[in-house]
C-alpha positions as CSV (number, residue, x, y, z in Angstrom):
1,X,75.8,-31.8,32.2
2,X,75.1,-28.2,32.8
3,X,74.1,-26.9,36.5
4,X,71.8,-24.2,37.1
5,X,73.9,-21.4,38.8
6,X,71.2,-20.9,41.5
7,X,72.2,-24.3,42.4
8,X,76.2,-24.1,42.6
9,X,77.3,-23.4,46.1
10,X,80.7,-21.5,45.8
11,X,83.5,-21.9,48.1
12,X,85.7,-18.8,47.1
13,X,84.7,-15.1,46.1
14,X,87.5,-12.7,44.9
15,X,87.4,-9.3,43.2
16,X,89.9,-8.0,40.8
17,X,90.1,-4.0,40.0
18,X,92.4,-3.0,37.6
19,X,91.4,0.1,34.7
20,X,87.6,0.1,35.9
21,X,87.3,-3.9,35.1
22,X,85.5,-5.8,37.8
23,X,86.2,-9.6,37.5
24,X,84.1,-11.8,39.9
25,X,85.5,-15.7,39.8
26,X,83.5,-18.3,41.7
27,X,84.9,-21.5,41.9
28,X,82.4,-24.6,42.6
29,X,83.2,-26.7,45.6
30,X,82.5,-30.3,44.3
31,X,83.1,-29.7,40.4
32,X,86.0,-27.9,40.5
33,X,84.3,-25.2,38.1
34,X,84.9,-21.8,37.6
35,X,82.4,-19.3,36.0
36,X,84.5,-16.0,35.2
37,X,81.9,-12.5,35.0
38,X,83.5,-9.7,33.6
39,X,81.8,-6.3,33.6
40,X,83.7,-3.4,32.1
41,X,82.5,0.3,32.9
42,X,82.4,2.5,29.7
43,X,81.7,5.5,31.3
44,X,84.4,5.5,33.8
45,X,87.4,8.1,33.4
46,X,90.3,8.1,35.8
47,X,91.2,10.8,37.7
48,X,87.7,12.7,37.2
49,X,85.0,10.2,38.4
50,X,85.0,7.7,41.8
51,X,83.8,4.4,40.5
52,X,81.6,4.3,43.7
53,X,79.2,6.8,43.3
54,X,78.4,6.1,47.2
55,X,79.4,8.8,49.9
56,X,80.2,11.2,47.3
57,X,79.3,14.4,49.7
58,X,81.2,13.2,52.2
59,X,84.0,12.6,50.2
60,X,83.5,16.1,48.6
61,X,83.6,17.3,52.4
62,X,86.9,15.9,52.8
63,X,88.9,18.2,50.9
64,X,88.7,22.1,52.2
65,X,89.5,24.8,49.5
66,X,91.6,27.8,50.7
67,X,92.6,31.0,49.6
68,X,97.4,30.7,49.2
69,X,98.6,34.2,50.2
70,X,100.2,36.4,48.0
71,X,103.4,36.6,49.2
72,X,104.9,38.8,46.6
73,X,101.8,41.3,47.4
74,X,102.1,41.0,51.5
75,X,106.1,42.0,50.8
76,X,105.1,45.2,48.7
77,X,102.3,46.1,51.2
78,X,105.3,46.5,54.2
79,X,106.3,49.3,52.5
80,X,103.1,51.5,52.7
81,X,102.9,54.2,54.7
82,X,99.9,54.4,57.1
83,X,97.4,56.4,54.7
84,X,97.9,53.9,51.7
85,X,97.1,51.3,54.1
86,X,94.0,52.5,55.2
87,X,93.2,53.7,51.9
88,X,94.0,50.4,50.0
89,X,92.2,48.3,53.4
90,X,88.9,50.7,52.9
91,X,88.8,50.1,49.1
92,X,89.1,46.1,49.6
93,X,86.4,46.2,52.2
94,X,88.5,45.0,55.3
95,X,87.7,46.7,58.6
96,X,90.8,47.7,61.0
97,X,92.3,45.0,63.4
98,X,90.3,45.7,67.0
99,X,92.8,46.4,69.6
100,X,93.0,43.8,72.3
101,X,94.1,44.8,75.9
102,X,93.4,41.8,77.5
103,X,95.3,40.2,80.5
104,X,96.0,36.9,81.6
105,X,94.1,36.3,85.5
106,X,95.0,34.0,87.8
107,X,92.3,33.4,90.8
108,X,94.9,31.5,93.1
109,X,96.3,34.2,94.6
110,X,95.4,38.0,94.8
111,X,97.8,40.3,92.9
112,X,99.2,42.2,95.9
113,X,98.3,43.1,100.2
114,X,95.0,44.5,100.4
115,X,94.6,46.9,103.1
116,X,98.1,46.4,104.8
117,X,99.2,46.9,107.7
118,X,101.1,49.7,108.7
119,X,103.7,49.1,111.5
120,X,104.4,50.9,114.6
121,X,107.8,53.4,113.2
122,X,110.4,52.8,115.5
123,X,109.0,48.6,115.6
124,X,111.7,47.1,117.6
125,X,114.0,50.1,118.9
126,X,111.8,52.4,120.6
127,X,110.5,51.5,124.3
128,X,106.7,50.6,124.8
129,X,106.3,53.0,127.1
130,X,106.9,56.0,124.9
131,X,104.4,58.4,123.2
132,X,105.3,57.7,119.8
133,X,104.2,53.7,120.9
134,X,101.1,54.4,122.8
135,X,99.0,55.8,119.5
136,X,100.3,53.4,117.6
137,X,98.6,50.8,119.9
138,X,95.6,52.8,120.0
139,X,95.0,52.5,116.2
140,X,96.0,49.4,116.5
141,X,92.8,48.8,118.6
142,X,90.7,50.6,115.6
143,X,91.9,47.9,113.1
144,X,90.6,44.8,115.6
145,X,87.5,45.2,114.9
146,X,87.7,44.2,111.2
147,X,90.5,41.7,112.3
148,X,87.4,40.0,114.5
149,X,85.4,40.0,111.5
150,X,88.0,38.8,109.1
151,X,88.2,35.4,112.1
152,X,84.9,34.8,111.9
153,X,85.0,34.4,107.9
154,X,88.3,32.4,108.0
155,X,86.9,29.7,110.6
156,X,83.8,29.5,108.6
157,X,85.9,27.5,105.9
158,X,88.6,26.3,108.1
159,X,87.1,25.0,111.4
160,X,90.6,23.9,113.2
161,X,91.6,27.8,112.5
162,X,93.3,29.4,115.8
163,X,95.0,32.5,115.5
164,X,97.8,31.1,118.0
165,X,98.5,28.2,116.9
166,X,99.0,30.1,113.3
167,X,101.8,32.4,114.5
168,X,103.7,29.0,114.9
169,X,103.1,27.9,111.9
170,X,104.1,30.9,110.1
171,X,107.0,31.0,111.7
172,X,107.8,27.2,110.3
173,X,106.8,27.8,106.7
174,X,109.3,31.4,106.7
175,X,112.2,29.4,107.6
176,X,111.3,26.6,105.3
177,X,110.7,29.2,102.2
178,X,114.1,30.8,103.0
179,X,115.9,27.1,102.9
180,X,114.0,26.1,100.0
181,X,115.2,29.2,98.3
182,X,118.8,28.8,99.5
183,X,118.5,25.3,98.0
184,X,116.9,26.9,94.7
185,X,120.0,28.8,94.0
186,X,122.6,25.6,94.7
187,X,120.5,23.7,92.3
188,X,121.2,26.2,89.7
189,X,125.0,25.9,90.2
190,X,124.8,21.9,91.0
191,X,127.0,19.9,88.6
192,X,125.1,17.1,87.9
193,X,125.4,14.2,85.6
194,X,123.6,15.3,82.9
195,X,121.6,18.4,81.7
196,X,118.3,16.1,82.7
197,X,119.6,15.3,86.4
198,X,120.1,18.8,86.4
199,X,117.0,20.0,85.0
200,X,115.1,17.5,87.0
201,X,116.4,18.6,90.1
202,X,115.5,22.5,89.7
203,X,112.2,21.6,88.6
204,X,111.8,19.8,91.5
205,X,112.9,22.4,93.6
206,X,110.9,25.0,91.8
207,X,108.0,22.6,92.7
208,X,108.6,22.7,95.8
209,X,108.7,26.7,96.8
210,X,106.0,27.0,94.1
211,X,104.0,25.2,96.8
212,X,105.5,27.3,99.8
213,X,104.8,30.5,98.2
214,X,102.2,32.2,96.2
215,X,102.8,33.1,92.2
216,X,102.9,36.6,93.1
217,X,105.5,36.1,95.5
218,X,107.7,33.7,93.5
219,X,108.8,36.1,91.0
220,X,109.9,38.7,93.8
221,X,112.2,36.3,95.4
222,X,113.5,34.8,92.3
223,X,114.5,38.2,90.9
224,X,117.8,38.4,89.7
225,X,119.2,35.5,92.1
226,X,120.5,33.5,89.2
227,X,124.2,33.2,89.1
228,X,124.2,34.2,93.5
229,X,125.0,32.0,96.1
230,X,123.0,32.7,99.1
231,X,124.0,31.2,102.8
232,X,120.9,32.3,105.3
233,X,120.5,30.7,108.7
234,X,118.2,31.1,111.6
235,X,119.6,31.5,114.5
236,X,117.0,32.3,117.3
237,X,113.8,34.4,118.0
238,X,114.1,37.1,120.1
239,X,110.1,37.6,120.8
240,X,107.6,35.2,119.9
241,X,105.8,35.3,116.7
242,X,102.6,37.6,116.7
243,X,99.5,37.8,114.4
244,X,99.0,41.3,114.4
245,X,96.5,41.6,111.2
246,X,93.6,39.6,109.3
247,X,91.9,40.4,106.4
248,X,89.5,38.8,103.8
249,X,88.4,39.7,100.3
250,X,86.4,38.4,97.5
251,X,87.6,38.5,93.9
252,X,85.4,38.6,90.6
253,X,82.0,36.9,92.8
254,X,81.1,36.6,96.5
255,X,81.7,33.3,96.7
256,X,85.7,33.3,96.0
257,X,87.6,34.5,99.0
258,X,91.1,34.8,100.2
259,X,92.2,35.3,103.4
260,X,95.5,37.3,104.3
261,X,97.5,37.0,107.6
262,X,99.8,39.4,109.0
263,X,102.6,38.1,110.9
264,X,105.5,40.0,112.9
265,X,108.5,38.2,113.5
266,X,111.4,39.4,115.5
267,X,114.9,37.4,115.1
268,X,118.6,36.8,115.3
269,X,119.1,35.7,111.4
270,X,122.5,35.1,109.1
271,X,122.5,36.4,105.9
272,X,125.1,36.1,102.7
273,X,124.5,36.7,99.3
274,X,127.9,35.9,97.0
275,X,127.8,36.8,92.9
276,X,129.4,34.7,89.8
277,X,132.7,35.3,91.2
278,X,132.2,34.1,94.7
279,X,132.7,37.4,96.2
280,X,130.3,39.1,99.0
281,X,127.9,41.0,97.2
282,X,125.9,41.7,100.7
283,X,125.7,40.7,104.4
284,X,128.3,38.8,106.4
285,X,128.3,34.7,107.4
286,X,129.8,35.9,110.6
287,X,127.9,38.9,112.0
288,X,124.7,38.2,113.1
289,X,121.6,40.8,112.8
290,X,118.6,41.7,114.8
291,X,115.8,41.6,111.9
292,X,112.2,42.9,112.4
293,X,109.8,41.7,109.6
294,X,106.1,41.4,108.9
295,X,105.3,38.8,106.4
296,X,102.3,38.0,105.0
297,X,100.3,34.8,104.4
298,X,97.3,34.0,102.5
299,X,94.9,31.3,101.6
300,X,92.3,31.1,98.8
301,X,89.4,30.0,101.3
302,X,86.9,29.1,98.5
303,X,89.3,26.2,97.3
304,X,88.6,23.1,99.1
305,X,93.0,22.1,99.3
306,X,94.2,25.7,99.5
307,X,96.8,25.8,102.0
308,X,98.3,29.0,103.5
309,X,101.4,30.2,102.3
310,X,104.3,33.1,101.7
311,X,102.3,35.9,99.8
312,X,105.0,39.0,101.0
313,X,106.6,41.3,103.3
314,X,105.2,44.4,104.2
315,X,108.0,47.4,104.3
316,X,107.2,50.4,106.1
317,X,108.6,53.9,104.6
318,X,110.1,54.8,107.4
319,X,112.5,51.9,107.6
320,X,116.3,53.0,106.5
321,X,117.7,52.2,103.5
322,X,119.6,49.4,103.5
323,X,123.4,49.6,102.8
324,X,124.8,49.7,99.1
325,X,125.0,45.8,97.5
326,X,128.7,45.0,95.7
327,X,129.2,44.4,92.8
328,X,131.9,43.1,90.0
329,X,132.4,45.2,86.6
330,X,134.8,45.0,84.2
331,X,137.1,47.8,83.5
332,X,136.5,49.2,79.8
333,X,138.5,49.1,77.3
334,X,141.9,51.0,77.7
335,X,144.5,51.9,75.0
336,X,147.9,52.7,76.4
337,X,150.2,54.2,74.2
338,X,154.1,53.3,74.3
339,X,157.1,55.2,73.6
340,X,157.1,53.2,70.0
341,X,153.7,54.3,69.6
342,X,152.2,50.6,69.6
343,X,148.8,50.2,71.4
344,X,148.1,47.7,74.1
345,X,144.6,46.4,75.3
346,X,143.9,45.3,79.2
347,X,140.8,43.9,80.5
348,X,141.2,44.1,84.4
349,X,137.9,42.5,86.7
350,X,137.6,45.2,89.7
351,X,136.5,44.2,93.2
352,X,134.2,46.8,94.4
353,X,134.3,45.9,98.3
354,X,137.8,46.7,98.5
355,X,138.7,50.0,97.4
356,X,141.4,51.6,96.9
357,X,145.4,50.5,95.6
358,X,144.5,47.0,94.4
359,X,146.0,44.7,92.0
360,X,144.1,44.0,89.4
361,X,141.9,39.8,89.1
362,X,142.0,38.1,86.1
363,X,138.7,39.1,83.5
364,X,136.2,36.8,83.5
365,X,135.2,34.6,80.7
């Protein structure tokens, strides 16, 4: 008895694709039957023609056409002078590269002081009752009438602001930047258990001054110190910290402003700094010095968690020059000649803080 296929309900649907063939089977449910359809594509070609006509433009979007460079042509074209160049650029059509002079800007910190302060000469030595001190206090008196102005800003985005509460602050984060630097250069000469405890710990240190400081003052410290040992204590203050300058500015708009704090500190401090080899490149660990300094502070008021901290040091040009650092060379090479007219080479390390007859250290690797 033969079914109508309208009435067959069908259980199981499968598709076969193989060369361009499309086999539907259907199998009945109750009977058991399978009715086979097999429709074969005459026009199909491989590898010229999708069998789904569907989506063809966005498969034609998938694939991006480019130009390969000529590598054989960019090698011959490093060897022509300028005036070929712009002779064979102008006949292809290609205009000349544009000269970019741009700079990366950061708007965390400003990029230096602005408007410094310029301390008393003779800070520290001379008596207050000399002439030389008494104009410096009276143009010191000029200056506090933009430091009143520079208050008024400052507490207008940090209400709890007091300017004597700040000089004992500032006097907490400058000995915490000075340990945290100490610490930065042990970390670098740490022996660790691996290269990642290692790593891990500098980055953490670096972290942590990088949050004491400001970027432009990070660099400055940093300078050269890898390799050092550096052994700085604080012993005492001899005078009480002062604020003796505030200033505000606005970078690229109005509305983004920094704030910069002068601070004079005058201390009892210990200060070492050792090279590679362990030997005193500068300062003692025993001798103690009177120290004089006016640091500087600043804030980005416009950021809602900016938080004051080390921007730099503000060195007067009439301060003396400080004494000559120390340092380890190694002798050049030296031929000595011998009676049998055979050449010997010594490489001899030289300590430069003790001159003078020496015997020579052993080179360094």
């Amino acid at each position: 008895m033969a079914l109508p296929l309208r009435s067959l309900r069908f259980s199981h649907i499968s598709w076969n694709k193989c060369l361009g063939t499309h086999v539907l089977r259907k199998e009945h449910a109750s009977f058991g039957m399978v009715i086979q359809m097999q429709h074969y594509r005459q026009d199909f070609k491989a590898g010229q023609k999708h069998y789904n006509p569907k989506y063809r433009r966005l498969r034609a979007k998938k694939v991006i056409k480019i130009d390969l460079p000529d590598y054989q042509q960019m090698k011959a074209d490093t060897n022509l002078s300028m005036e070929e160049m712009r002779a064979k650029m102008k006949k292809e059509g290609v205009s000349p590269p544009t000269p970019y002079q741009e700079r990366p800007l950061l708007i965390t910190c400003t990029g230096g002081v602005f408007e410094p302060y310029v301390p008393p000469e003779g800070d520290g030595r001379k008596s207050l009752l000399s002439t030389a001190r008494l104009k410096d206090q009276y143009k010191t008196l000029e200056m506090k009438g933009k430091s009143a102005l520079a208050i008024r800003k400052i507490k207008q985005y940090d209400e709890d602001f007091k300017v004597k509460d700040f000089a004992l602050r500032a006097q907490e984060l400058f000995i915490t930047v000075n340990e945290t630097l100490q610490n930065w250069t042990e970390a670098h000469w740490s022996n660790g258990n691996s290269k990642l405890d290692l790593s891990a710990k500098i980055k953490k240190v670096e972290d942590d001054l990088h949050d004491l400081v400001t970027e432009r003052a990070f660099p400055d410290m940093t300078y050269d110190m890898k390799g050092k040992t550096i052994r700085w204590k604080w012993l005492e203050s001899l005078e009480p910290p002062k604020v003796t300058h505030l200033r505000e500015t606005d970078m690229i708009s109005k509305e983004n402003i920094y704030g910069q704090i002068t601070v004079r500190m005058h201390s009892k401090q210990l200060l070492a700094v050792y090279d590679r080899f362990g030997r005193l490149m500068y300062g003692s660990e025993t001798l103690p010095k009177d120290v004089v300094e006016y640091v500087v502070f600043e804030k980005h008021l416009s950021n809602q968690y900016g938080v004051w901290r080390l921007h730099g040091k503000i060195i007067p040009e009439w301060m003396p020059a400080r004494g000559a650092i120390l340092r380890t060379f190694v002798r050049p090479l030296l031929e000595e000649v011998t009676e049998a007219g055979e050449k010997s080479v010594d490489t001899e390390v030289v300590d430069a803080s003790k001159p003078g007859d020496q015997k020579p250290l052993p080179a360094a690797a």
